[in-house]
Each structure stands twice: as structure tokens, then as C-alpha cells.
NUZABA-646412 format. One record per residue (C-alpha): chain; residue in three letters; residue number from 1; x, y, z. Coordinates in pm, 1 decimal. Example, Ala and Ser with C-alpha at 12.3 -4.5 7.8 and 13.67 -1.06 7.14 Angstrom:
2
+----+-----+-----+----------+----------+----------+
! ch !  aa !   i !       c1 !       c2 !       c3 !
+----+-----+-----+----------+----------+----------+
!  A ! ALA !   1 !   1230.0 !   -450.0 !    780.0 !
!  A ! SER !   2 !   1367.0 !   -106.0 !    714.0 !
+----+-----+-----+----------+----------+----------+
***
This chain:
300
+----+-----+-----+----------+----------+----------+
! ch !  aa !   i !       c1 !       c2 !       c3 !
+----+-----+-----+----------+----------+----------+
!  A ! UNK !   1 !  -2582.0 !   -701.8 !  -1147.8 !
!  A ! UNK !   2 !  -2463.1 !  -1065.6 !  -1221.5 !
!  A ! UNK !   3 !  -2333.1 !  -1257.0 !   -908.4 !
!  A ! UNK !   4 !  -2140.3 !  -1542.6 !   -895.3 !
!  A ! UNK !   5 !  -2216.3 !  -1863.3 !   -732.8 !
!  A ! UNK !   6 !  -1943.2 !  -2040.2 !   -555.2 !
!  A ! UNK !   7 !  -1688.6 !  -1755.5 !   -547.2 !
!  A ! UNK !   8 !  -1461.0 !  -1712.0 !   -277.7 !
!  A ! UNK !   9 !  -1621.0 !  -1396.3 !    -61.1 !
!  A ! UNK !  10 !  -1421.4 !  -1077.6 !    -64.0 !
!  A ! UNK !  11 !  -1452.0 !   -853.4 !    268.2 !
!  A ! UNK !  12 !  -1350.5 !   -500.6 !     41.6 !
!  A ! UNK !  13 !  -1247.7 !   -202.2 !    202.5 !
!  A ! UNK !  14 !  -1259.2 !    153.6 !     60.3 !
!  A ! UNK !  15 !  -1055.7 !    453.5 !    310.7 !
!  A ! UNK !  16 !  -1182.2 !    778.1 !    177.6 !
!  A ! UNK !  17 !  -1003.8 !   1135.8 !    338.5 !
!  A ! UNK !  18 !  -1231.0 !   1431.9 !    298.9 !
!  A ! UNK !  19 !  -1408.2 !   1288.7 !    -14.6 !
!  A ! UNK !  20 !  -1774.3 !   1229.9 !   -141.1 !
!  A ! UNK !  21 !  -1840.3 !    857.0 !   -283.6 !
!  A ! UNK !  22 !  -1943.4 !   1069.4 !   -592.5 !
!  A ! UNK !  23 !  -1631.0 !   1218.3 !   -627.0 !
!  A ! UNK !  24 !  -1414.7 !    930.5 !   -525.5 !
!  A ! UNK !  25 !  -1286.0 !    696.6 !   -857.1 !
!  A ! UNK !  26 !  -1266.4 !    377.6 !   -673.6 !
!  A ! UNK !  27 !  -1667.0 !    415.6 !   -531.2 !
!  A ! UNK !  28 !  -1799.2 !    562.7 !   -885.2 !
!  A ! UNK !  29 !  -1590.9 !    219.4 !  -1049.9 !
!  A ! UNK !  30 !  -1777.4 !      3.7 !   -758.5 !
!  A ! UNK !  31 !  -2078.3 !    103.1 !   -826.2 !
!  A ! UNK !  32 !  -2044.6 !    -16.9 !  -1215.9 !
!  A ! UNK !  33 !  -1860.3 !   -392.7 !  -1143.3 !
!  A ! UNK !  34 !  -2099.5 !   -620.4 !  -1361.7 !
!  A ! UNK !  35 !  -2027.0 !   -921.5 !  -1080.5 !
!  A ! UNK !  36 !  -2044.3 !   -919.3 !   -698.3 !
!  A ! UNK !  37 !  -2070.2 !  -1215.5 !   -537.0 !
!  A ! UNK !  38 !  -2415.5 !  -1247.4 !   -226.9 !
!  A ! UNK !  39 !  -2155.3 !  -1285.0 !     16.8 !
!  A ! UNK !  40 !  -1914.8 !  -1021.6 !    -96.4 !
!  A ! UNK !  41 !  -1908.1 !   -680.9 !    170.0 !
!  A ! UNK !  42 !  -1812.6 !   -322.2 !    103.6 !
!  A ! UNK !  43 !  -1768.2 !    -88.7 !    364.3 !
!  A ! UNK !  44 !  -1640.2 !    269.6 !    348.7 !
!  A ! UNK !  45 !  -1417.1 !    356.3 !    609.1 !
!  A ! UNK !  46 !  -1362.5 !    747.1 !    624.2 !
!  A ! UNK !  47 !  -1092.3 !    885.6 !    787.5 !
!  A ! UNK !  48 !  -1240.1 !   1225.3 !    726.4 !
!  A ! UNK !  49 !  -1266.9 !   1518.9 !   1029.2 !
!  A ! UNK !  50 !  -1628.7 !   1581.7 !    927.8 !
!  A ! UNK !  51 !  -1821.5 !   1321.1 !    695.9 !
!  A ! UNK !  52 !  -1999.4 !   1397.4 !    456.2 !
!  A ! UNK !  53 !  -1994.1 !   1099.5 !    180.9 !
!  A ! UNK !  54 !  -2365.7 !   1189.4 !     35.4 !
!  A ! UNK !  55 !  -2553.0 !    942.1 !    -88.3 !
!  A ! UNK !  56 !  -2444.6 !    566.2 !     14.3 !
!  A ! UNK !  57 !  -2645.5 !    233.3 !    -87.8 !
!  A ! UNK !  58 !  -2827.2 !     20.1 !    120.5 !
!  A ! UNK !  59 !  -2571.4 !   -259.8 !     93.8 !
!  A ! UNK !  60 !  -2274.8 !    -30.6 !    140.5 !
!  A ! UNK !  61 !  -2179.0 !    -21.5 !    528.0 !
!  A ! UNK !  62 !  -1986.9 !    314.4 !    668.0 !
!  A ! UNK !  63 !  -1721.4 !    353.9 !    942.7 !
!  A ! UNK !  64 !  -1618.2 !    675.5 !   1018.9 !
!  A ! UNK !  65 !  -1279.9 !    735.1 !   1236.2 !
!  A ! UNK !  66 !  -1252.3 !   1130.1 !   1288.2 !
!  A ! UNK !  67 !   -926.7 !   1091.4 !   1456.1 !
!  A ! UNK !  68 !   -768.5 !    990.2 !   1121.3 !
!  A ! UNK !  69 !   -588.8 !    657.8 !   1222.6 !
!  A ! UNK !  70 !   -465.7 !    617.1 !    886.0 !
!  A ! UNK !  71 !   -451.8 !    308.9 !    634.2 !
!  A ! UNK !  72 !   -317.3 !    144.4 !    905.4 !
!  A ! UNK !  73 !   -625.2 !    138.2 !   1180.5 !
!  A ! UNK !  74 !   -842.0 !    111.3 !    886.1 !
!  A ! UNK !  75 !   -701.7 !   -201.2 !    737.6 !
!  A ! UNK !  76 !   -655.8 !   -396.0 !   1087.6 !
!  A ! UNK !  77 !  -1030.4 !   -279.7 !   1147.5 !
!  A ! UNK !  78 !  -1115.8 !   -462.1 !    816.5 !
!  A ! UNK !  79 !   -887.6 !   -770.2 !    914.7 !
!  A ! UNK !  80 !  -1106.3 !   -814.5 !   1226.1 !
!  A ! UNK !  81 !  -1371.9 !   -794.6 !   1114.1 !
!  A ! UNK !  82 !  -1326.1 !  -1050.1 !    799.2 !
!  A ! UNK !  83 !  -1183.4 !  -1300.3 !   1068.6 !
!  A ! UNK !  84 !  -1515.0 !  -1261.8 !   1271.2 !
!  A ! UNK !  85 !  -1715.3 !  -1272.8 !    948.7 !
!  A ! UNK !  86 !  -1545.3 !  -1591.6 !    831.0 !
!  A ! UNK !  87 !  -1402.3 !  -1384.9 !    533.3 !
!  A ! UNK !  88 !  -1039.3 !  -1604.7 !    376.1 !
!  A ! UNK !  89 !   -955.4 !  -1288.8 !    187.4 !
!  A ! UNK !  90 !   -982.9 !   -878.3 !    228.0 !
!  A ! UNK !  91 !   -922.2 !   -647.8 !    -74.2 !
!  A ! UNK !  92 !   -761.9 !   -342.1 !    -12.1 !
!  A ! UNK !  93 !   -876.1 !      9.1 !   -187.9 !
!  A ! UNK !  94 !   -802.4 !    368.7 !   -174.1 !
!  A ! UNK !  95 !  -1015.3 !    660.2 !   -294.0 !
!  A ! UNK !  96 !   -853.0 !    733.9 !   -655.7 !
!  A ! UNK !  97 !   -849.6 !    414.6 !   -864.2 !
!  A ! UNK !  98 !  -1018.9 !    331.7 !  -1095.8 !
!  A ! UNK !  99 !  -1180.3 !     20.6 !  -1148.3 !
!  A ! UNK ! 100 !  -1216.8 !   -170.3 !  -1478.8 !
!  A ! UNK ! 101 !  -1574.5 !   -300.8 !  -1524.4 !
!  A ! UNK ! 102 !  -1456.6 !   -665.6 !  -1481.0 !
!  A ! UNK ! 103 !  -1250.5 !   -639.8 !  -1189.7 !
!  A ! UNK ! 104 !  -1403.2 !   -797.5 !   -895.3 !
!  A ! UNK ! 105 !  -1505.4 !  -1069.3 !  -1227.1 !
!  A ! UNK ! 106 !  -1091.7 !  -1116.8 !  -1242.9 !
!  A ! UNK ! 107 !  -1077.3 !  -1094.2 !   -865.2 !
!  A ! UNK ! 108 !  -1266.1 !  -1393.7 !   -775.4 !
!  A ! UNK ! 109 !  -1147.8 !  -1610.4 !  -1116.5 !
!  A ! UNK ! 110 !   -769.5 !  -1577.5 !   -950.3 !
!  A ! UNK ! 111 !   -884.8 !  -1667.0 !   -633.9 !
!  A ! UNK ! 112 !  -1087.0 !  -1936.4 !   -701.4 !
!  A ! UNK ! 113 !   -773.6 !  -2077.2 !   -857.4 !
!  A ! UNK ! 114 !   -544.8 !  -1956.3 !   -592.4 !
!  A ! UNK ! 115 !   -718.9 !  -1999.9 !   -264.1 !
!  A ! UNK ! 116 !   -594.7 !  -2404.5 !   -177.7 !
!  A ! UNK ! 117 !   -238.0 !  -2273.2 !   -251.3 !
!  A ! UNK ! 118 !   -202.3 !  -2102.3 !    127.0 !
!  A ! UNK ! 119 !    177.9 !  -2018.8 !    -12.4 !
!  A ! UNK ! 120 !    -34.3 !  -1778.7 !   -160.7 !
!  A ! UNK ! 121 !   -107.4 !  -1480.2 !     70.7 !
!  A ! UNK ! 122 !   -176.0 !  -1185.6 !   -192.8 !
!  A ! UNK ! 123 !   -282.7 !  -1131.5 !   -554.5 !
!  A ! UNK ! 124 !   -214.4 !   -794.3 !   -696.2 !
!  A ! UNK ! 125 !   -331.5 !   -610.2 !  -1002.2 !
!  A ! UNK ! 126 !    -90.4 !   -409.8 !  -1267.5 !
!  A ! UNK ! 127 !   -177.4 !    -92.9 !  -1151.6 !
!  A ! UNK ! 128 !    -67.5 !    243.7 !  -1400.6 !
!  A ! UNK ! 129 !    -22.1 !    561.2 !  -1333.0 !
!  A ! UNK ! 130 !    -51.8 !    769.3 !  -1630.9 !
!  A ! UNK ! 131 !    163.9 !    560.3 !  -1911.8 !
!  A ! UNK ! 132 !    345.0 !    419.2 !  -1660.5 !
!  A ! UNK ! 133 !    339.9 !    103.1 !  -1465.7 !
!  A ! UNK ! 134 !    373.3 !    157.3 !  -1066.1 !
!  A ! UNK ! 135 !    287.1 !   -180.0 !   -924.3 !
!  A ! UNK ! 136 !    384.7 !   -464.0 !   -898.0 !
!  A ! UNK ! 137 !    762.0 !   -357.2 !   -886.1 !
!  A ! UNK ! 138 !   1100.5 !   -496.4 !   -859.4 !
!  A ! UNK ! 139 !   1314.5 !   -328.2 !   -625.8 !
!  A ! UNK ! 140 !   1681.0 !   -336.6 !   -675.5 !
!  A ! UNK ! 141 !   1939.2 !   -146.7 !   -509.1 !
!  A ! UNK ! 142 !   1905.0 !    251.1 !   -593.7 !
!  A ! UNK ! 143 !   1575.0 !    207.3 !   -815.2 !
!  A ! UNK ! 144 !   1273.2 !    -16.3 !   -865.7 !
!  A ! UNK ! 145 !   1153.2 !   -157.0 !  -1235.1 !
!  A ! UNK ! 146 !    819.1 !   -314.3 !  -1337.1 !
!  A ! UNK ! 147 !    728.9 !   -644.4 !  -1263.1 !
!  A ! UNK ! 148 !    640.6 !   -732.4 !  -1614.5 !
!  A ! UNK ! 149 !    487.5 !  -1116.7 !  -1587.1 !
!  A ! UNK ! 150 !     83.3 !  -1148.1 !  -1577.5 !
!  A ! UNK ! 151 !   -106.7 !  -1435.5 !  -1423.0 !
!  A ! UNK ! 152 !    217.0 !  -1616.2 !  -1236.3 !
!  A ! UNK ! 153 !    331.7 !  -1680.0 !   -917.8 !
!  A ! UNK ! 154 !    595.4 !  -1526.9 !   -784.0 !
!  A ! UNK ! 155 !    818.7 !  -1619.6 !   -433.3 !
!  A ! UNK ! 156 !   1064.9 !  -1339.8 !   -507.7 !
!  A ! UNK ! 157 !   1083.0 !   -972.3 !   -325.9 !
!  A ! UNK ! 158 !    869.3 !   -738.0 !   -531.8 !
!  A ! UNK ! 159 !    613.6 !   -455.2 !   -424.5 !
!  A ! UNK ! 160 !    282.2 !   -302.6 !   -486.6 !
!  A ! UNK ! 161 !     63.7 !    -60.8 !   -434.4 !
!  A ! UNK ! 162 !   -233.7 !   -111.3 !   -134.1 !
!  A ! UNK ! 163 !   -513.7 !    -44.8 !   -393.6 !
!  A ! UNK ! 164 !   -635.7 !   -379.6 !   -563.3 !
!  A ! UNK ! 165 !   -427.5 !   -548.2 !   -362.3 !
!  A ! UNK ! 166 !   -609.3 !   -893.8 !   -227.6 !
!  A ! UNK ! 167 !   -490.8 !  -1014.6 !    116.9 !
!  A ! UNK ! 168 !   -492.0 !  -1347.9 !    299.3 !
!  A ! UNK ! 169 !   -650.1 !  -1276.5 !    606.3 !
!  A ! UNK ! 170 !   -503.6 !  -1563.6 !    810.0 !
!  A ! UNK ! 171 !   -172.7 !  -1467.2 !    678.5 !
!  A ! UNK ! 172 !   -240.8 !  -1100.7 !    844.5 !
!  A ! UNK ! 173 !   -346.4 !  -1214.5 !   1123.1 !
!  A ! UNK ! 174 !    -40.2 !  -1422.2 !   1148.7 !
!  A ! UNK ! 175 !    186.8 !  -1147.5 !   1150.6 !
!  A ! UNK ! 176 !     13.1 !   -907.2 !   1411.7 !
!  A ! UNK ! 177 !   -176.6 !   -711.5 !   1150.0 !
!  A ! UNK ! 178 !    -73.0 !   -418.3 !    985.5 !
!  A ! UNK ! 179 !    250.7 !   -235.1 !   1138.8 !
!  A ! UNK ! 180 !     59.2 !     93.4 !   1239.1 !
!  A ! UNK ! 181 !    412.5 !    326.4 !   1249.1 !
!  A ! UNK ! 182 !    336.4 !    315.5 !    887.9 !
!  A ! UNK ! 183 !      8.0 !    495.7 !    932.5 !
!  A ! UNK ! 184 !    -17.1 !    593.3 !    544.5 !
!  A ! UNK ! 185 !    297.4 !    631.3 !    384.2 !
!  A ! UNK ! 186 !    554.5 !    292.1 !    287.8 !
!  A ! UNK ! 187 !    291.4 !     67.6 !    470.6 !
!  A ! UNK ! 188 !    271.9 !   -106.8 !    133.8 !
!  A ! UNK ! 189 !    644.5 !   -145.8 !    119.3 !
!  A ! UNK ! 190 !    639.6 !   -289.3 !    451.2 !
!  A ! UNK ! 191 !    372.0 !   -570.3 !    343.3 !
!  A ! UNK ! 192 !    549.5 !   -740.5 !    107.3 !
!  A ! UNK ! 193 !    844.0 !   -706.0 !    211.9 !
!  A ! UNK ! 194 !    701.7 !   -918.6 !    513.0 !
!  A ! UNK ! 195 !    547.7 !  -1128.5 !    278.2 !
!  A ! UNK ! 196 !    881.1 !  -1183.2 !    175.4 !
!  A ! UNK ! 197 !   1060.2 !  -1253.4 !    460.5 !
!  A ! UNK ! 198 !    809.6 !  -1502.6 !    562.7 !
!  A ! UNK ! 199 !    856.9 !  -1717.3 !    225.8 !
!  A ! UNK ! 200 !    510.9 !  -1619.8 !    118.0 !
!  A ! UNK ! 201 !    433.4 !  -1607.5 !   -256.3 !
!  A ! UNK ! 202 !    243.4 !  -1340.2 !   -473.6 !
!  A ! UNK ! 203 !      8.5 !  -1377.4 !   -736.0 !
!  A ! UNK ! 204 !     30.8 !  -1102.5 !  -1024.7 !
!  A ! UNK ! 205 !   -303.3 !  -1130.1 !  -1215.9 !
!  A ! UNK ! 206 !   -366.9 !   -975.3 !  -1568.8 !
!  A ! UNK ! 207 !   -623.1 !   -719.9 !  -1441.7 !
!  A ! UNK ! 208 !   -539.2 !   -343.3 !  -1492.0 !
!  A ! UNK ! 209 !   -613.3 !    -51.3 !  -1294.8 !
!  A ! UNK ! 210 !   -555.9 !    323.4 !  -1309.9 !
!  A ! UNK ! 211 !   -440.9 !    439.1 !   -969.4 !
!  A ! UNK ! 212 !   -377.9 !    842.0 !   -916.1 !
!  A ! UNK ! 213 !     -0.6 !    814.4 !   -700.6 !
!  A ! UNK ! 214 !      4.3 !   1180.8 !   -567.3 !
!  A ! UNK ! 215 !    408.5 !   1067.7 !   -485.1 !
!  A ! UNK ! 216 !    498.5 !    984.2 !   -792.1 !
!  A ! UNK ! 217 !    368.8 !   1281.6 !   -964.2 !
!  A ! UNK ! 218 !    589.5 !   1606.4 !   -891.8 !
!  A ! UNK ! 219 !    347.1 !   1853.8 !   -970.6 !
!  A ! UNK ! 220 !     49.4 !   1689.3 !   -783.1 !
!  A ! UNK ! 221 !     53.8 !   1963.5 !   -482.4 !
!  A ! UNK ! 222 !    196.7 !   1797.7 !   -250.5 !
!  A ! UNK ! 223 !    260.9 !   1978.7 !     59.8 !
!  A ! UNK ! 224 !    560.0 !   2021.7 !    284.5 !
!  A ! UNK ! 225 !    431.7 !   1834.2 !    568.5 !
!  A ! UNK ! 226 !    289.9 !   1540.3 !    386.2 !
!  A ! UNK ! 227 !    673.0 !   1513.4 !    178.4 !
!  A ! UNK ! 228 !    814.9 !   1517.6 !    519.5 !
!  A ! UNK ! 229 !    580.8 !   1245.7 !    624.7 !
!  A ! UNK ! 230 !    664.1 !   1014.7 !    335.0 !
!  A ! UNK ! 231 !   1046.4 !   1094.2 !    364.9 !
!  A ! UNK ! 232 !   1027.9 !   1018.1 !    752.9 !
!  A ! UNK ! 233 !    880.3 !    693.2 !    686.3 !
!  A ! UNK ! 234 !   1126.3 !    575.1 !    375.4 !
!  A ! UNK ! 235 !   1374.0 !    617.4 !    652.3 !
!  A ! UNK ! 236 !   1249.9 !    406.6 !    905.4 !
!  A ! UNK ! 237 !   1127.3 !    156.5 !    658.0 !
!  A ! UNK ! 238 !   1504.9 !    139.9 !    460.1 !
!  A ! UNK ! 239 !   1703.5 !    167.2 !    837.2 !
!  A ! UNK ! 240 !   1467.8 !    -94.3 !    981.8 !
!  A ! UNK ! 241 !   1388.8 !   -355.6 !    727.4 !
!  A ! UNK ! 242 !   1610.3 !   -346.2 !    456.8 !
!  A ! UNK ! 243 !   1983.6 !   -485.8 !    418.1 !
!  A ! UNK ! 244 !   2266.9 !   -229.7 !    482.7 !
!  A ! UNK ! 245 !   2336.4 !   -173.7 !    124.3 !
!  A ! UNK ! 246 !   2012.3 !    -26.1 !     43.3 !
!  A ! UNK ! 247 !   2032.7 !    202.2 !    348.6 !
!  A ! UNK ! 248 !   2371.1 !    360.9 !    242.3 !
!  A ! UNK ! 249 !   2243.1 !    443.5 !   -125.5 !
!  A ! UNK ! 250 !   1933.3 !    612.6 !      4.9 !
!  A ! UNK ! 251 !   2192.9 !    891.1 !     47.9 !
!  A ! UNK ! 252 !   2276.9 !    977.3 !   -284.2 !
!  A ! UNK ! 253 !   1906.5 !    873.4 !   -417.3 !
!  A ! UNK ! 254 !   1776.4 !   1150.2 !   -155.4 !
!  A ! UNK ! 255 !   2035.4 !   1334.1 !   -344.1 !
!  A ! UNK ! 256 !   1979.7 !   1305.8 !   -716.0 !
!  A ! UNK ! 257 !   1579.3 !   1294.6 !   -627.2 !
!  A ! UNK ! 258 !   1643.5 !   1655.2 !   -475.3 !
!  A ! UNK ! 259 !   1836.1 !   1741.0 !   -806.0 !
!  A ! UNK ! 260 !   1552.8 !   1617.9 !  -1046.7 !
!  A ! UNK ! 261 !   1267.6 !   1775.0 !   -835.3 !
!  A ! UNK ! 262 !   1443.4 !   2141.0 !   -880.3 !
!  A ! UNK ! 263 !   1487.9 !   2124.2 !  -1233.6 !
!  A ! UNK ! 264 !   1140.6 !   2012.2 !  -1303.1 !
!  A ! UNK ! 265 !    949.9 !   2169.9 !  -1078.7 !
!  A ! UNK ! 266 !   1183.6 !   2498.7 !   -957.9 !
!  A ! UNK ! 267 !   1018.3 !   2415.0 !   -606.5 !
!  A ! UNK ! 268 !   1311.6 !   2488.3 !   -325.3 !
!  A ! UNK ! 269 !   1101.0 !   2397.0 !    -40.7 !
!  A ! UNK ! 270 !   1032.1 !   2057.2 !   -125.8 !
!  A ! UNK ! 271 !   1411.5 !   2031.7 !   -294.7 !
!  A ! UNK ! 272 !   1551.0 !   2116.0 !     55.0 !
!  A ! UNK ! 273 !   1353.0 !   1873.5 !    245.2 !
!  A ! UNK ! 274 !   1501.1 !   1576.6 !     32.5 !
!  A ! UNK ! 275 !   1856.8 !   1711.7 !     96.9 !
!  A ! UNK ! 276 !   1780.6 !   1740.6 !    467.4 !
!  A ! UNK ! 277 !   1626.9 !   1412.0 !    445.6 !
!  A ! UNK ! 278 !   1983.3 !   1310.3 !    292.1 !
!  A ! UNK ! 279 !   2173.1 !   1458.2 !    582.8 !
!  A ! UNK ! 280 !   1949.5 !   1289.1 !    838.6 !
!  A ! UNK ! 281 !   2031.7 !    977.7 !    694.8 !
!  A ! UNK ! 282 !   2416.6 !   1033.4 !    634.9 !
!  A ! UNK ! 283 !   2433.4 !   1120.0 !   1020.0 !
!  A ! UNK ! 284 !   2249.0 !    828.5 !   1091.9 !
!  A ! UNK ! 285 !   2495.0 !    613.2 !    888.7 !
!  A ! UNK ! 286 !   2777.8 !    757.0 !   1075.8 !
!  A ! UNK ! 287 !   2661.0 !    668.3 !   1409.7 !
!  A ! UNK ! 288 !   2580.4 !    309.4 !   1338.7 !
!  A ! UNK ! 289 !   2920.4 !    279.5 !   1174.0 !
!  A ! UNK ! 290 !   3089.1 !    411.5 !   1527.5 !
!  A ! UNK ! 291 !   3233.6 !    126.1 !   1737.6 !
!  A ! UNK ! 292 !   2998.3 !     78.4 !   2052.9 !
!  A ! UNK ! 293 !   3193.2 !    134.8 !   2361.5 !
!  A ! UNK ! 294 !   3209.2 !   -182.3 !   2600.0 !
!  A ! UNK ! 295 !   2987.6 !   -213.5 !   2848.9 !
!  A ! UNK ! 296 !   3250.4 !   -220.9 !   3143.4 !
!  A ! UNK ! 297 !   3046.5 !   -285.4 !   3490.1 !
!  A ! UNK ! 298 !   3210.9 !   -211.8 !   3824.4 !
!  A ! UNK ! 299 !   3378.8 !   -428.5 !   4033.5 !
!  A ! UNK ! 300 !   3308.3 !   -466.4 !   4375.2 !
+----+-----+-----+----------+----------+----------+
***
């Protein structure tokens, strides 16, 4: 394996849930990056009940967390330990996404380049899904497009994935770490829209990665209980750190998402959950719209 003198150190993190390193994407691409830097660190951090990885190399470190704390615990783990390891940057990974050879090569190029800008406090990858793009993204009001520009800065709003996503540590730790009510699903959303709101900047690099989105895929098996997870947490994340506007038209995306997801997939259980989701979030709307009474105290 070539290394590369000089390069700005990477503290990576892989979270794995009830998967060997063999069968996990991200590990199997690891394992074939033609550049890691002496300093770089990888350590596997499996959420798993029981681990069972198999066989992990010598350099590879392991944290296990049977109590499943989520993306969450594991990424403020990793931010702790890269600030007591004198690590600038952490990069971000889940279990299904796959690596091109050159990656960690394009990884330390950008931040070689990007590092003295501390505007700077994330680089991100164009990450696919299939044929289509999921990250970075735009969002606008009611729907999200691709962020289409490679190798730029940009100070705007947009969003990405968690996987391949590079991370200023001191800008974490500036914040508080990672928002843990976002245990797993929308903690990504959170990010940059924190990023955001702090007049950070992003850097979208040219590097490409396939990424398998179980949420964006309809007829990926996703079960009722992790749906109502991810629905329960694009309400708290739209009612809690968005602008009004975006929380009223969650209603009628709940909606037409319901609509689409029964005539593709003919599954009712899921297709109610959306609608109740709707519902939740109509009654919601209503009772933040109510005028508060006046707090009237006694006289004596």
C-alpha cells in the first residue's frame, strides 16, 4: 500500500449493525484503498447485540457498544477520541458504501488544499444510489435536487449523506458534538443544517461513491418500526430546526409520499404510517397556530 507523506491524518470511523467486515461494502472497499497515510486510524465501531466481525487486521482497532447507541454515540466517541489523538479531521462511514480505489487518495488531496480555510468544516463526496445522485442535495421547500457542482466551495444550505462525509473536528466540538435525539435517522440533516446556521462552508469534492440508502429505496424491506423511527425523527427535525414554511408542507409531502408508496409497492402498512405521520403533524400545526392564553397571576 502507498502512503502519503505530509497528508493531513484522517481519524475514520466505520459503525457496522449485525454485520461481518467481510460482508460489509465499506470494510471490503477499505481494505483495497491504494493510499493510507502512517498516521491515518480506522476503527470499527459495532453497534451489534452480539459481535461477531471475523477476521479484523492488526491495524484495524474495534469498539463494540451492545446497547446500540446509534450513529450518534458512535460518532461523538470518534470526536473524542480524534481531539485526544490530535486528529484536525474525522471521516464518517457506514457499513454499505462502497469505496472507489482512490478515495482516501482524493480525501487527503482536498484536504490538504482545504485544511488553512477553517470556514471550511466538511468535505463531502457525490454519493449515488443506483442511477441516482443522493448527496450532496439542495433542499427547497417540498423536495430536495442534486447539488450538481464538483470541487467548489459552497456557504449555502445543502445536505449529505454521513458516509464519506469528512468533518472538522474542532468545528464538532464547537457545537457540543453530535445531537444524540437523532440517534440514526435525520442526524445528517441536522449536521449541515448546523453547519449552516453557523456560516460554515462545505467542500463538494469530485470523488464518487456508491452508498446502499435503505430509505430511499421502497422495496428495500424496511420494517414498520424502523419507518416509524425515520418519520418520528423528520418531525422533530422539520418542527425544530426548520422555518415554518417547510413545517406546514410536510403535510401534504407525508401525503403524496403515502400515495406513491401504495401504488408502487401495494404495502398498506407502511402507506398508513405516512398518513398517520401526516395527521400527527397537521394536529401539531393546529396547536402552535392557537393563541396562547395570558399568563394572568393573582393579585394579592
Amino acid at each position: 500500500m502507498l502512503t502519503i507523506e505530509g497528508a493531513v491524518s484522517l481519524y475514520i470511523i466505520v459503525v457496522l449493525y449485525e454485520r461481518t467486515l467481510s460482508a460489509s461494502a465499506t470494510c471490503r472497499s477499505l481494505l483495497n484503498q491504494i493510499s493510507l497515510t502512517r498516521q491515518d486510524t480506522i476503527v470499527v465501531y459495532d453497534n451489534s447485540p452480539i459481535s461477531d466481525l471475523g477476521s479484523v487486521p492488526n491495524s484495524w482497532e474495534v469498539i463494540t457498544d451492545s446497547g446500540n447507541g446509534g450513529l450518534a454515540k458512535a460518532y461523538n466517541y470518534a470526536i473524542s477520541q480524534a481531539k485526544a489523538k490530535n486528529f484536525r479531521w474525522v471521516l464518517l462511514l457506514d457499513q454499505d458504501t462502497d469505496l472507489p480505489s482512490d478515495f482516501l487518495v482524493t480525501t487527503h488531496e482536498v484536504l490538504a488544499a482545504t485544511d488553512p480555510n477553517t470556514d471550511i468544516v466538511a468535505v463531502v463526496p457525490i454519493v449515488r444510489c443506483g442511477n441516482r445522485q443522493v448527496s450532496p442535495m439542495i433542499p427547497l421547500l417540498g423536495r430536495e435536487i442534486p447539488f450538481q457542482m464538483q470541487n467548489v466551495v459552497e456557504p449555502k444550505w445543502l445536505t449529505a449523506i454521513n458516509s464519506g462525509t469528512c468533518l472538522r473536528v474542532a468545528f464538532i466540538e464547537g457545537i457540543g458534538g453530535f445531537c444524540e435525539h437523532f440517534w440514526l435517522d435525520y442526524l445528517d440533516h441536522w449536521l449541515f443544517k448546523i453547519i449552516n446556521n453557523q456560516g460554515k462552508s462545505v467542500y463538494i469534492s469530485d470523488a464518487v461513491l456508491k452508498h446502499d440508502l435503505s430509505v430511499a429505496n421502497m422495496n428495500s424491506g424496511l420494517t414498520p418500526q424502523r419507518y416509524k423511527n425515520v418519520l418520528a425523527a423528520e418531525r422533530h427535525f422539520t418542527n425544530n430546526f426548520l422555518p415554518a414554511p417547510f413545517r406546514f408542507v410536510l403535510v401534504p409531502r407525508l401525503l403524496a409520499r403515502a400515495l406513491k408508496h401504495l401504488i408502487l409497492t401495494h404495502d398498506k402498512q407502511l402507506g398508513r404510517l405516512m398518513v398517520g405521520a401526516a395527521f400527527v403533524q397537521f394536529a401539531y400545526l393546529l396547536r402552535s397556530l392557537r393563541p396562547k392564553s395570558p399568563n394572568v397571576r393573582g393579585t394579592h
